[in-house]
Structure formats: structure tokens, C-alpha cells
NULUMLUM-95510 format. One record per residue: residue number from 1; residue in one letter; z, x, y of N, C-alpha, C, CB in turn. Coordinates in steps of 0.001 Angstrom, whole numbers, plus 500000, padded with zeros to 6 digits. Glycine has a CB too. Example, Ala and Ser with C-alpha at 12.3 -4.5 7.8 and 13.67 -1.06 7.14 Angstrom:
BEGIN
> num;residu;n.w;n.u;n.v;ca.w;ca.u;ca.v;c.w;c.u;c.v;cb.w;cb.u;cb.v
> 1;A;507800;513190;494310;507800;512300;495500;507800;513200;496700;509046;511308;495527;
> 2;S;507080;512850;497750;507140;513670;498940;507870;512900;500030;505725;514084;499402;
END
This chain:
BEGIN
> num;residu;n.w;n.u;n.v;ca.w;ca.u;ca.v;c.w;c.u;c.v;cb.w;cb.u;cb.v
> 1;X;671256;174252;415429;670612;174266;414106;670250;175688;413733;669349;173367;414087;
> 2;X;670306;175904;412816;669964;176972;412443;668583;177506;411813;670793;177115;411818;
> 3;X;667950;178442;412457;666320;178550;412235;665857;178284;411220;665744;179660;412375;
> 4;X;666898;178692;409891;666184;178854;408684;665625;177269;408230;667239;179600;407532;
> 5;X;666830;176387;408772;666836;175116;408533;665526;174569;409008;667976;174510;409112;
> 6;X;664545;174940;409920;663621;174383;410368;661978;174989;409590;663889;174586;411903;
> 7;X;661848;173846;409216;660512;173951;407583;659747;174757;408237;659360;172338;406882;
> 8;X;659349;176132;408346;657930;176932;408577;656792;176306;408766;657566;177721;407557;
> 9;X;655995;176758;409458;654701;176789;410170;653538;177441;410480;654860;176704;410878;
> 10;X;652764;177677;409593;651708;178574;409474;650099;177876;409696;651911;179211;408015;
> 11;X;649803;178545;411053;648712;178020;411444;647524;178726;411987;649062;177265;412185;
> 12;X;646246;178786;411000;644824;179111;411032;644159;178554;412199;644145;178642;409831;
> 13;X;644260;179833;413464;643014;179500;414227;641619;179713;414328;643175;179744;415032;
> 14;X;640989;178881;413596;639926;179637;413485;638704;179797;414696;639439;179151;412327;
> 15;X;639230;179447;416203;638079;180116;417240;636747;179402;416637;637949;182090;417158;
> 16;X;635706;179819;417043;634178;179923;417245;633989;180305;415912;633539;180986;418409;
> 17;X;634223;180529;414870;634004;180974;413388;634151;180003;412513;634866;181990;412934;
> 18;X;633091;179942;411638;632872;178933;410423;632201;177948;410920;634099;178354;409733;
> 19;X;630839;177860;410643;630337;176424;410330;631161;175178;409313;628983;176731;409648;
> 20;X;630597;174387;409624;631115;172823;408594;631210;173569;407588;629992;171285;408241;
> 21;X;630241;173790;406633;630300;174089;405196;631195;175371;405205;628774;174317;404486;
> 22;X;630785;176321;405276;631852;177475;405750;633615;177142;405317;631703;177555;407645;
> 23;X;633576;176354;406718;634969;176003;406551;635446;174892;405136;635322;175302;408026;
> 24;X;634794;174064;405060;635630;173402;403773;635776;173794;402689;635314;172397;403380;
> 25;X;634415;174952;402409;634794;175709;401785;636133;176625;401184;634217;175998;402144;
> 26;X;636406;177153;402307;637731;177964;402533;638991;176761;402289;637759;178720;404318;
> 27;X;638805;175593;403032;639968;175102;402920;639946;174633;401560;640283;174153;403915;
> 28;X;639165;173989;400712;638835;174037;399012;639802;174863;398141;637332;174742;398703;
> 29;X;639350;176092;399008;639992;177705;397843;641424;177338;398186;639509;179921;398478;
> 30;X;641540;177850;399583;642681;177502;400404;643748;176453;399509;642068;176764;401835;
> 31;X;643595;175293;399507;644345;174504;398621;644323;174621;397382;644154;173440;398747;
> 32;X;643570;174981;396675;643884;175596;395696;644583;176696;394697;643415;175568;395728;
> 33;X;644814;177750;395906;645555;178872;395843;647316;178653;396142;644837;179822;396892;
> 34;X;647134;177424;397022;648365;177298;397853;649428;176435;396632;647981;176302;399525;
> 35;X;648260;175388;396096;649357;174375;395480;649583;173396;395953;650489;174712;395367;
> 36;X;650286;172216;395180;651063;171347;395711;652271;171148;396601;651241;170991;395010;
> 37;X;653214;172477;396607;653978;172844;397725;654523;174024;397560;654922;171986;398041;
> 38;X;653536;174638;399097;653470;176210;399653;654849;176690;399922;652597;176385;401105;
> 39;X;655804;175475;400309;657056;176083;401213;656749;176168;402254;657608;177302;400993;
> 40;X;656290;176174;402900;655971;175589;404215;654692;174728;404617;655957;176627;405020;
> 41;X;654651;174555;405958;653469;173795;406543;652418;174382;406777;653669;173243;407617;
> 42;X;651081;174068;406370;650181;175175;406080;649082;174522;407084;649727;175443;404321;
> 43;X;648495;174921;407919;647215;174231;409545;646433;175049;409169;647535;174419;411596;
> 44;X;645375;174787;409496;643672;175347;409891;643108;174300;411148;642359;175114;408214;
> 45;X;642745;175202;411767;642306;174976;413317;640636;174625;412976;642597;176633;414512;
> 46;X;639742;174305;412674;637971;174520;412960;638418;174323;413616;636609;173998;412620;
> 47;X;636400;174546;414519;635706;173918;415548;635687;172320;415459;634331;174472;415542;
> 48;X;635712;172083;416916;635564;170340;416620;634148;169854;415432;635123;169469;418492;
> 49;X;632983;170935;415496;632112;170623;414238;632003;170591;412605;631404;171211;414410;
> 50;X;633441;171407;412803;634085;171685;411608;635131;170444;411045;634840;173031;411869;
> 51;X;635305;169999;411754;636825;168832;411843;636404;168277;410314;636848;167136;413499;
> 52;X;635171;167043;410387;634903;166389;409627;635457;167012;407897;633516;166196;410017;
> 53;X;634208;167469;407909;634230;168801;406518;635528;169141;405822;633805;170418;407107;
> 54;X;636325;169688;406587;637916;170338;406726;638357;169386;406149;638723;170650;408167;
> 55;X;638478;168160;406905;639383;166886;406466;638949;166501;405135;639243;165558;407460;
> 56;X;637900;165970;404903;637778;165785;403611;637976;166683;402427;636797;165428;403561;
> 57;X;637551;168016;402990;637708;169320;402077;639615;169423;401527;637129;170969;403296;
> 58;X;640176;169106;403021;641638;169114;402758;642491;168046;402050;642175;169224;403905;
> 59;X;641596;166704;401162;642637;165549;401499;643316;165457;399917;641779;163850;402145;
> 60;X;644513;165315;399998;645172;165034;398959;645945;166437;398851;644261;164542;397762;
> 61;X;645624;167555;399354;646391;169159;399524;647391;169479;399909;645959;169970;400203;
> 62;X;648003;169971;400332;649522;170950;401239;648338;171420;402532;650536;173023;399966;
> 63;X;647207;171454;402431;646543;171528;403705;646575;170471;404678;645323;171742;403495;
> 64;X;646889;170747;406088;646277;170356;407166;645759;170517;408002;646503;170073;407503;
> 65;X;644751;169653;408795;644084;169794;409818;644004;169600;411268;643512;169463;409534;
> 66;X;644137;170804;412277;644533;170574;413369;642763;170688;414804;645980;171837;413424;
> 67;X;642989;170331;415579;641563;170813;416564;642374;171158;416991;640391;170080;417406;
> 68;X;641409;172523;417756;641677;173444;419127;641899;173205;420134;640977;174076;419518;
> 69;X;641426;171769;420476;642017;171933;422045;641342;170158;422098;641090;173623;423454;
> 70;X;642248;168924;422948;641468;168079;423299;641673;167516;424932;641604;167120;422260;
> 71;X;641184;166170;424985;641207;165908;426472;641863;165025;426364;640083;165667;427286;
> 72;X;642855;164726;427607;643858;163299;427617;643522;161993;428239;645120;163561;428329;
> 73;X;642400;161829;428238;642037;160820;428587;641242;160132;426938;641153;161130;430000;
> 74;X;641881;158808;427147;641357;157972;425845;639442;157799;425755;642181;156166;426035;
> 75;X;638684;157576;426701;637494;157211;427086;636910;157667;428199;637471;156117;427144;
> 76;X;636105;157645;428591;635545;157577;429605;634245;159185;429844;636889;157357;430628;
> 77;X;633859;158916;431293;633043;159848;431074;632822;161234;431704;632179;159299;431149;
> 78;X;633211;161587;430224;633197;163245;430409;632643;163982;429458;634487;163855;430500;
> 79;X;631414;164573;429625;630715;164999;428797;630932;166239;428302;629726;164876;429154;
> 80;X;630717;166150;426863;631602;167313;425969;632901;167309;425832;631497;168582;426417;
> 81;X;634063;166233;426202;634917;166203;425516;635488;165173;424462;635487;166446;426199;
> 82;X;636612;165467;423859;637138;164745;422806;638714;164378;422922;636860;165536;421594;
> 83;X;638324;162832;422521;639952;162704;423056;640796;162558;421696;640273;161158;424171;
> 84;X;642207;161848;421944;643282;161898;421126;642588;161384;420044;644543;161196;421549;
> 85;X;642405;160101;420106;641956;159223;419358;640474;159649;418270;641761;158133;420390;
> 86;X;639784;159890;418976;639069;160567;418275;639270;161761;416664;638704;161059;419325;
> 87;X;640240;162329;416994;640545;163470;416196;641662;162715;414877;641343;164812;417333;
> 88;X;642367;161442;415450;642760;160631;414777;642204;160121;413934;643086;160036;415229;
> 89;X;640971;159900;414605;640064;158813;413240;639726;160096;412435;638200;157660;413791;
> 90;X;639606;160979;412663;639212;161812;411640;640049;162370;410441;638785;162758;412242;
> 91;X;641329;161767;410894;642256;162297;409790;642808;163519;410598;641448;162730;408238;
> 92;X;642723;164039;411545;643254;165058;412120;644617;164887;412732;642398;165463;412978;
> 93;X;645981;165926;412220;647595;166099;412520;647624;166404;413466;648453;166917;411895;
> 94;X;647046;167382;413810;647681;168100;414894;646879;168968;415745;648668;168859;414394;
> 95;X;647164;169527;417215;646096;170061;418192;646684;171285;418739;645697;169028;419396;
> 96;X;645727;172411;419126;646715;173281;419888;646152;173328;421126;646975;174713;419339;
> 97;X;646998;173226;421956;646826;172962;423396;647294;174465;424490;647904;171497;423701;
> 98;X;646495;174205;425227;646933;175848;426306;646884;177011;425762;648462;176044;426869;
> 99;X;645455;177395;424520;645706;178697;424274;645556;180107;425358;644906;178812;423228;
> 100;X;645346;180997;424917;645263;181687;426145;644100;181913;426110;646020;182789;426405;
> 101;X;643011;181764;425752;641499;181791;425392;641324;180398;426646;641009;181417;423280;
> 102;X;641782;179152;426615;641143;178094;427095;642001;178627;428539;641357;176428;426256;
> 103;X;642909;178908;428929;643403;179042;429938;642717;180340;431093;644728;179153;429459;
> 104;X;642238;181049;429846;641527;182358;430655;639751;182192;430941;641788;183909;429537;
> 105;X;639397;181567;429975;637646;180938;429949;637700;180242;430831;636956;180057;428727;
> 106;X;638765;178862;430549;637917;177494;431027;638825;176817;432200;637691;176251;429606;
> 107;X;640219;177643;432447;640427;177481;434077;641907;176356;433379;638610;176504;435377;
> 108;X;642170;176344;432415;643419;175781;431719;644467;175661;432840;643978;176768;430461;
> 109;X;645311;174661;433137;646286;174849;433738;647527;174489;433602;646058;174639;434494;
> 110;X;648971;174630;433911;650164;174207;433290;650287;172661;433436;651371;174948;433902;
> 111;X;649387;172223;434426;649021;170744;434496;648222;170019;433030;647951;170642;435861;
> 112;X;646917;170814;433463;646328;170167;432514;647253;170403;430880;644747;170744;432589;
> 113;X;647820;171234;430550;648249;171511;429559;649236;170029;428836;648932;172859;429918;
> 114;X;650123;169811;429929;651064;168916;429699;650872;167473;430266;652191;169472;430153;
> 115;X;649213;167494;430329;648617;165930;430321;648455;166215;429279;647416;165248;431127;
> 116;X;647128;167050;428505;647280;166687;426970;648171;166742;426404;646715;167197;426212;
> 117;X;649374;167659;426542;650572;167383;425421;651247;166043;425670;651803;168565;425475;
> 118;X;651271;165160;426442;651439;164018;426802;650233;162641;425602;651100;164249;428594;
> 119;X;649172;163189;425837;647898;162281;425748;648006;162477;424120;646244;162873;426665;
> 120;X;648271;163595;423224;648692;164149;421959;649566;163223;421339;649341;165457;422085;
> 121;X;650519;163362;422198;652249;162385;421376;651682;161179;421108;653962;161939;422592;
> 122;X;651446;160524;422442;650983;159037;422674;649952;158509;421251;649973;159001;424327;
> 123;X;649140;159393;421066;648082;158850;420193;648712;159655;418707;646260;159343;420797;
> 124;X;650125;159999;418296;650104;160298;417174;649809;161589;416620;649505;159585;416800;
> 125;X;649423;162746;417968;649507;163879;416764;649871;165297;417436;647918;164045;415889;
> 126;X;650521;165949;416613;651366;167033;417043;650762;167976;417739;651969;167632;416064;
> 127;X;651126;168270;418793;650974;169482;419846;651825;170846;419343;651619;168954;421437;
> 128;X;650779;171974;419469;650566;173203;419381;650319;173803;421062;649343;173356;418320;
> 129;X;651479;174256;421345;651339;174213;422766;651869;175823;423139;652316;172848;423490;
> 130;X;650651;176297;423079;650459;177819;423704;651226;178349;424922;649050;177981;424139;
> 131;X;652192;179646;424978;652617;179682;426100;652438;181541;426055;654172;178803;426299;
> 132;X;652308;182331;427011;652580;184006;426669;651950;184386;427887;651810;184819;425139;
> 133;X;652430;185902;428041;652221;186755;429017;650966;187798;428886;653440;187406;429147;
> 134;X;650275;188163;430168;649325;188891;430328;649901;190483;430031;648749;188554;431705;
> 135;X;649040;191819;430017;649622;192704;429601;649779;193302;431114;648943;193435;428424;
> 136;X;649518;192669;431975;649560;193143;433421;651206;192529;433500;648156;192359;434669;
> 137;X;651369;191590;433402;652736;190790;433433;653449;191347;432520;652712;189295;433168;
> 138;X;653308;191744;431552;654264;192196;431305;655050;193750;431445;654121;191804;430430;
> 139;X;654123;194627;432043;653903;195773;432410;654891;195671;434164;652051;196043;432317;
> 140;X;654682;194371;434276;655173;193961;435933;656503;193525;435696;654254;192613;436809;
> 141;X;657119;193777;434250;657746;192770;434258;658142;191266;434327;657921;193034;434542;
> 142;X;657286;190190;434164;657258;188850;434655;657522;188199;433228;655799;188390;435488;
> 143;X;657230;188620;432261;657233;188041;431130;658001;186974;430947;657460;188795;430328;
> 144;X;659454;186778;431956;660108;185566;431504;660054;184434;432564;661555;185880;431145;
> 145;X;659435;185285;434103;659138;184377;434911;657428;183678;434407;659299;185131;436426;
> 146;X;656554;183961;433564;655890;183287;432990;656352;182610;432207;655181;183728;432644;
> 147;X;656994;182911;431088;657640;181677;430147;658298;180303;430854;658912;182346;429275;
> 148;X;659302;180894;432007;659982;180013;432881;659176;179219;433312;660621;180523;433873;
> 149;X;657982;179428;433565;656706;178866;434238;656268;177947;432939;655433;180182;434784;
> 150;X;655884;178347;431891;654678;177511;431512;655797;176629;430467;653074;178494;430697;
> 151;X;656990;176922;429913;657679;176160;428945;657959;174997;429867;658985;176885;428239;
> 152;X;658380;174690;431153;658894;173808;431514;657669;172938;432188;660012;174237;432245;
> 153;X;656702;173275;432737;655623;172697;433104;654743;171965;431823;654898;173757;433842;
> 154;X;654336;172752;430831;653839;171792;429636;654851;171095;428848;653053;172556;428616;
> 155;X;655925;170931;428773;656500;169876;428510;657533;169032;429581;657055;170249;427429;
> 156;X;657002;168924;430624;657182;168165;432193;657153;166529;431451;655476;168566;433669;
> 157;X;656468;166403;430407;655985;164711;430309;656304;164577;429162;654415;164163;430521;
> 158;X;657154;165607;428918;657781;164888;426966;659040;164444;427148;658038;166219;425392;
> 159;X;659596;163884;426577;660809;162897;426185;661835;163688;425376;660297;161572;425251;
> 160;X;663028;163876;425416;663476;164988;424216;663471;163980;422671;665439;165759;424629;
> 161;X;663706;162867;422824;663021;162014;421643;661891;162495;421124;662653;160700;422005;
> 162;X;661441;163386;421577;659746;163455;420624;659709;164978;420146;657976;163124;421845;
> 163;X;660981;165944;420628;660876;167498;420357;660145;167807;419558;661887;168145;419992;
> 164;X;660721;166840;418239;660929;167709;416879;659351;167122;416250;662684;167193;415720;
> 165;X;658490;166342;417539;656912;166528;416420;656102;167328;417648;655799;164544;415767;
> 166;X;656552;168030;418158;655808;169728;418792;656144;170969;418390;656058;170071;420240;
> 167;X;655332;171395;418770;655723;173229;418403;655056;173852;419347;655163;174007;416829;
> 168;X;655702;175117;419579;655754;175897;420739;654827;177169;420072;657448;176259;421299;
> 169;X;653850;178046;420404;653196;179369;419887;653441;180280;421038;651530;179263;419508;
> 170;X;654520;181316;421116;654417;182335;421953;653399;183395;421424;655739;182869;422174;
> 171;X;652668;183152;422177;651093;184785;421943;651252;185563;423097;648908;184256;422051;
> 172;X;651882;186571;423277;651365;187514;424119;650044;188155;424035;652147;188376;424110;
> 173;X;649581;187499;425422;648164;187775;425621;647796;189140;425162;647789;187615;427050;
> 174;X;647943;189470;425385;647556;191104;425280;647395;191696;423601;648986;192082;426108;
> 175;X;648311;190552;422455;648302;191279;421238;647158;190214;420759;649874;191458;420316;
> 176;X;646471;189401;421458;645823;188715;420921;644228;189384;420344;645877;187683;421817;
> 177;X;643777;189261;419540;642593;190282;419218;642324;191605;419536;641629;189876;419615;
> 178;X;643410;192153;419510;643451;193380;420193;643962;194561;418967;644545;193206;421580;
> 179;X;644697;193942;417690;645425;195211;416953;646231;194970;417669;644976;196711;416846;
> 180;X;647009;194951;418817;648613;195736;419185;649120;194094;418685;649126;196492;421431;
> 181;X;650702;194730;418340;651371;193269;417859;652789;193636;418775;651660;192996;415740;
> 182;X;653390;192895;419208;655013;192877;419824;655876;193062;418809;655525;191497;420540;
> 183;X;656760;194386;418731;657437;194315;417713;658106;193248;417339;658078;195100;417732;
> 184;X;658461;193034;416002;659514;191648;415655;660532;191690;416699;660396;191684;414045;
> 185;X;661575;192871;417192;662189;192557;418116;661621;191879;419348;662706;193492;418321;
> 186;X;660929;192371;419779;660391;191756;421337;659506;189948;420956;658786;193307;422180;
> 187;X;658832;189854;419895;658720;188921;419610;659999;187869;419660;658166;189169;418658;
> 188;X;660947;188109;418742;662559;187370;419052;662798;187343;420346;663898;188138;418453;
> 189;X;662733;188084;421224;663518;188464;422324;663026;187249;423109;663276;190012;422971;
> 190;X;661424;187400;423387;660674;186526;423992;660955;184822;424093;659546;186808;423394;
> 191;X;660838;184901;422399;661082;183417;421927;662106;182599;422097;661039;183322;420798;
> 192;X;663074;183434;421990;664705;183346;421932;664645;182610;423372;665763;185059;421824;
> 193;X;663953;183659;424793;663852;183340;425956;663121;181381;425870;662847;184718;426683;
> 194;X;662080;181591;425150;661748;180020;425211;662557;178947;425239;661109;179674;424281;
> 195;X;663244;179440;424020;664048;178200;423332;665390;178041;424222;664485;178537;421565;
> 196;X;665308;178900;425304;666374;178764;426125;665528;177642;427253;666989;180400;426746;
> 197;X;664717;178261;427318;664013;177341;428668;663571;175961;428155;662490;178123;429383;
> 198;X;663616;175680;426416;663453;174575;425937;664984;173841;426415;663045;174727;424349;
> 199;X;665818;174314;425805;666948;174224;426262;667467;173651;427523;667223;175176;426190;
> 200;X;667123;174287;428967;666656;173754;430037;666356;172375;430153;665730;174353;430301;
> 201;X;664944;172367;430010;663953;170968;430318;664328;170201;429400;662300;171052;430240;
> 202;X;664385;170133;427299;664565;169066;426814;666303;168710;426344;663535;169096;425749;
> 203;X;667125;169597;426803;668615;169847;425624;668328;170707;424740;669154;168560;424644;
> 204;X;669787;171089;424636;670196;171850;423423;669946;171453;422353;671320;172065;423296;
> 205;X;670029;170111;421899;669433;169192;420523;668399;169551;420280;669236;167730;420551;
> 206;X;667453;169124;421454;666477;168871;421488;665614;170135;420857;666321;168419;422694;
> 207;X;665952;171231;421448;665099;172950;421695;665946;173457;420258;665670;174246;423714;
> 208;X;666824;172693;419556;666835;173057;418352;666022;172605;417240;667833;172930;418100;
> 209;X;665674;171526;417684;664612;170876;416447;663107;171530;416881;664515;168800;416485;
> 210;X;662848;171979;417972;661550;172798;418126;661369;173958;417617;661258;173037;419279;
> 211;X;660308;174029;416486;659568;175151;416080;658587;175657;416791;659093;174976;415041;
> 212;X;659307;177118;417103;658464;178093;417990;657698;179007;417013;659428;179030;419035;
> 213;X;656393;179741;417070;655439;180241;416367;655407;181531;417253;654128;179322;416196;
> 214;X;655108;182391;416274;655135;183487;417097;653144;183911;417148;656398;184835;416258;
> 215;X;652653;184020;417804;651134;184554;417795;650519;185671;418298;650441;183805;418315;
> 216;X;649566;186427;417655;649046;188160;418479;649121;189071;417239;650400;188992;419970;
> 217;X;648028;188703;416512;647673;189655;415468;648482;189910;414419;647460;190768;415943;
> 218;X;648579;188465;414269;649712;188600;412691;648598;189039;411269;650666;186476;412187;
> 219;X;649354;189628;410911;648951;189910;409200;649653;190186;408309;648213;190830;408889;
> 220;X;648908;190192;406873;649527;190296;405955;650944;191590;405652;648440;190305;405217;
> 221;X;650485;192837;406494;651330;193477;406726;652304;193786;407327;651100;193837;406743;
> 222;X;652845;192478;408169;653699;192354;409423;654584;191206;409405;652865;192249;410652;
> 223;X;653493;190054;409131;654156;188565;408691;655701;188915;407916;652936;187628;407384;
> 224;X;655817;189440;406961;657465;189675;406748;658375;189179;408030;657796;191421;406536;
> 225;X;658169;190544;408521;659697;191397;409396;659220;189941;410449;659557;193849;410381;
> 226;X;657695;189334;411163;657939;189128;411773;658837;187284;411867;656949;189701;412223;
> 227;X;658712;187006;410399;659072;185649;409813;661063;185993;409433;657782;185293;408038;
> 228;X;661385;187020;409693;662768;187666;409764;663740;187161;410590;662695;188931;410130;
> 229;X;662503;187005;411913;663595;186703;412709;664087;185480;413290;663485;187334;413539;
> 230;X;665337;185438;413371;666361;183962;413742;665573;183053;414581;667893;184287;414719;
> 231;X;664641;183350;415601;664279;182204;416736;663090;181877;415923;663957;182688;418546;
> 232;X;662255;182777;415190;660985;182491;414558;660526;182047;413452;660491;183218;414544;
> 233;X;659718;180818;413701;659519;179456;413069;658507;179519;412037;659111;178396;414079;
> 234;X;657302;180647;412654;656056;180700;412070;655388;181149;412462;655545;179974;411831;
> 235;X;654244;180875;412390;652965;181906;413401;651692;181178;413612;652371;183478;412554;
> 236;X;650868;181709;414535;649704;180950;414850;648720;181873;414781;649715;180247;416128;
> 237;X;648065;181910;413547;647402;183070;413109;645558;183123;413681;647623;183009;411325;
> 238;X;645270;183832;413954;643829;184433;414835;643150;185016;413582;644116;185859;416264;
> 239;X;642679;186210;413476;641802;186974;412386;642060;186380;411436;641965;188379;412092;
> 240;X;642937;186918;411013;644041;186662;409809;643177;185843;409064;645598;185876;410183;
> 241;X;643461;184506;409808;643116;183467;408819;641838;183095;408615;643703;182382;409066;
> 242;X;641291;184043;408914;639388;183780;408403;639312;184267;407080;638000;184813;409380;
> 243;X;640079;185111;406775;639628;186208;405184;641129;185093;404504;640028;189006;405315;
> 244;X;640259;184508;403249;641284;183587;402392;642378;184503;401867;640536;182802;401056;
> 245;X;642682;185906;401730;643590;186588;401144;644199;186655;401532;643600;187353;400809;
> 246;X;643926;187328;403101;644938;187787;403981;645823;186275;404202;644202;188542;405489;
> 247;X;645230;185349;404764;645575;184392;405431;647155;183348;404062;643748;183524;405879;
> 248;X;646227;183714;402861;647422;183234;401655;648578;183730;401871;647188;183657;400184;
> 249;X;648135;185070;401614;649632;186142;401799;650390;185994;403263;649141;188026;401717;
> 250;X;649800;185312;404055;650712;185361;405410;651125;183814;404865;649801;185610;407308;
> 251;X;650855;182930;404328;651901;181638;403638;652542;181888;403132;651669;180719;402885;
> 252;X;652471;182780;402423;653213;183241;401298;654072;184511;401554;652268;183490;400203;
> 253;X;654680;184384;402829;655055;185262;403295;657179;185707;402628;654581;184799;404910;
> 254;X;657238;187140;402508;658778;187044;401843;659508;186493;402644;659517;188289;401486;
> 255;X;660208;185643;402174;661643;184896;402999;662986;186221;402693;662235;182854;401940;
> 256;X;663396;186684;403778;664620;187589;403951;665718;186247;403653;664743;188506;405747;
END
């Protein structure tokens, strides 16, 4: 398939930032600015306290609403988390799973990753499934023996029947809140590497209907060249998407 063929993906993480009101706010303007159809798929991440707000703020829009991170278990007891179902009743699409924030804080693992991307499908909603290299790793060179690592381990429990309602976010750790970005080349290069290792674990079919995101300090001034390239689907935007301008103009990004 050919990349262009696969509908774009632009997705607002918004981290620890924005209260409830805050955020529906934004997503309000947000849909309003965007329209009835952006040309592509347009996400905002809140906080799970934010979820509510968002959803209603978003309904009837080209907006959707994704949570940051959940747990794969339907019930039971574990305090402070949230499962599939949950985020369902709320009207919530989609989740991103294994960022490099939860993997580096909270002890994330290629296990746990691909129980929730498992626990995600099952209950109906699309996985955002984080994969990228440290700047030590990549300095070591490992960059593809990490990819090799985490592409085939978080999707260990998917079906190639289900490719085409996941998406893949390569963030190299290192460009993440940091200013440095991977040039568009090395971004491609990387991704390209994914969609091979998608390739691998689900088929060639399969790792063609997957939209890979590229993530690590996208902005309005970069989003172009970095939406240019052949393997790259979209982006999984950090800063960016807190300031409503910047974050428009990276939707609204030029198609080459």
C-alpha cells in the first residue's frame, strides 16, 4: 500500500497539563478551527481527569478522544487504575500505550505493554503503541535492536486481522521534550525499520495497513518535511499540542 493511501494521524499528548475545564476548553476552539473535515484524524490525549470534559467538549466534531495509558484487566483490585471498559463508557477511541514517560517512571514493560494492547482491541478501542530508542542506544548503536525488541513483543497478542485499528508512534527518547528532533531522514529510516519488523510478526498486508506516527518534538515548523516522508503516517505530538495554534497548524500540515 502506499503511505499516502493511509488517512493521517495527528495526535495531542497532553501529559500532566490541563485541568477538566482547561481542556474542553481547547478542544471547543480546537473543533472549531478544524471543521467538519480536517483531512485527517485529529486525537487529544487528557489526563484520565480530563477524559469526561474532552468527550463532551468533543462530541459531534472531527475531534477525538484518546487516554494515556490504561490497565488490562476488566475489574478487579487495583487501586488507581482504569480499565478498557471504563474509558469506553466514556466515549473514549483510543489509548496510547508504552510511552516512554510510563516505561521510564513507572517500570513499563514489553509485557505489560502488549497485555494492554491486547486488553485495548478486545474492549473496542485503538492502541497507540509507543516504541523508540534511548540517546545512550542510540549513540551505542542499538536503535534497531530496540525496535526489533519492542515492535514484536507489544504486538506478541495481536491477530494480523486487527492491524489496521492500531498505530505504531516511533519517539526517540531522547527528542522527546528536549528541542532536538531526528531529522525527517532518520525519522523514515527508523520507521521504515518498524514497518519491516511489522512485517515480521503481523505480514506484509498486515504492516501495510499500520499507521506509524512519528514522535519527539514535532512542530509547526518541522511537521511539513516531517509528514513528507513515505513510511510516515503522522505524529504524536507532546508541547505542540498544548498552544491551540501551534497544534492547528501541525493538522493542517502541507501535503507534498
Amino acid at each position: 500500500m502506499n503511505g499516502k493511501l493511509r488517512r493521517p494521524l495527528i495526535a495531542g499528548n497532553w501529559k500532566m497539563y490541563k485541568t477538566g475545564a482547561e481542556g474542553a476548553d481547547f478542544v471547543a476552539a480546537l473543533a472549531a478551527q478544524l471543521g467538519s473535515n480536517p483531512g485527517c484524524q485529529v486525537v487529544v490525549a487528557p489526563t484520565f481527569a480530563g477524559l469526561y470534559q474532552a468527550v463532551a467538549a468533543a462530541a459531534g466534531s472531527a475531534v477525538e478522544v484518546a487516554a494515556q495509558d490504561v490497565f488490562w484487566e476488566r475489574e478487579g483490585a487495583y487501586t488507581g487504575e482504569v480499565s478498557p471498559g471504563m474509558l469506553t463508557s466514556l466515549g473514549v477511541t483510543s489509548v496510547v500505550i508504552g510511552h516512554s514517560e510510563r516505561r521510564q517512571y513507572f517500570g513499563e514493560t514489553d509485557e505489560n505493554v502488549a497485555k494492554k494492547v491486547r486488553a485495548a482491541l478486545d474492549a473496542g478501542l485503538a492502541p497507540i503503541m509507543c516504541v523508540g530508542e534511548t540517546e545512550y542506544q542510540r549513540d551505542e548503536g542499538q536503535t534497531e535492536h530496540v525496535l526489533s525488541t519492542q515492535v514484536p513483543s507489544g504486538l506478541s497478542l495481536v491477530d494480523p486481522s486487527e492491524a489496521a485499528r492500531l498505530a505504531i508512534a516511533y519517539e526517540p527518547v531522547w527528542a522527546i521534550g528536549t528541542g532536538k528532533t531526528a531529522t525527517p531522514a532518520m525519522a523514515q529510516q527508523a520507521i521504515s525499520f518498524c514497518r519491516r519488523e511489522l512485517a515480521a510478526t503481523l505480514g506484509g498486508a498486515a504492516a501495510d495497513r499500520v499507521r506509524i506516527l512519528y514522535g519527539g518534538s514535532v512542530k509547526p515548523d518541522n511537521v511539513d518535511e516531517i509528514m513528507a516522508q513515505a513510511d510516515i503516517d503522522g505524529a504524536l505530538v507532546g508541547g505542540a499540542s498544548l498552544d491551540l495554534a501551534s497544534f492547528v497548524r501541525i493538522v493542517k500540515f502541507e501535503r507534498s
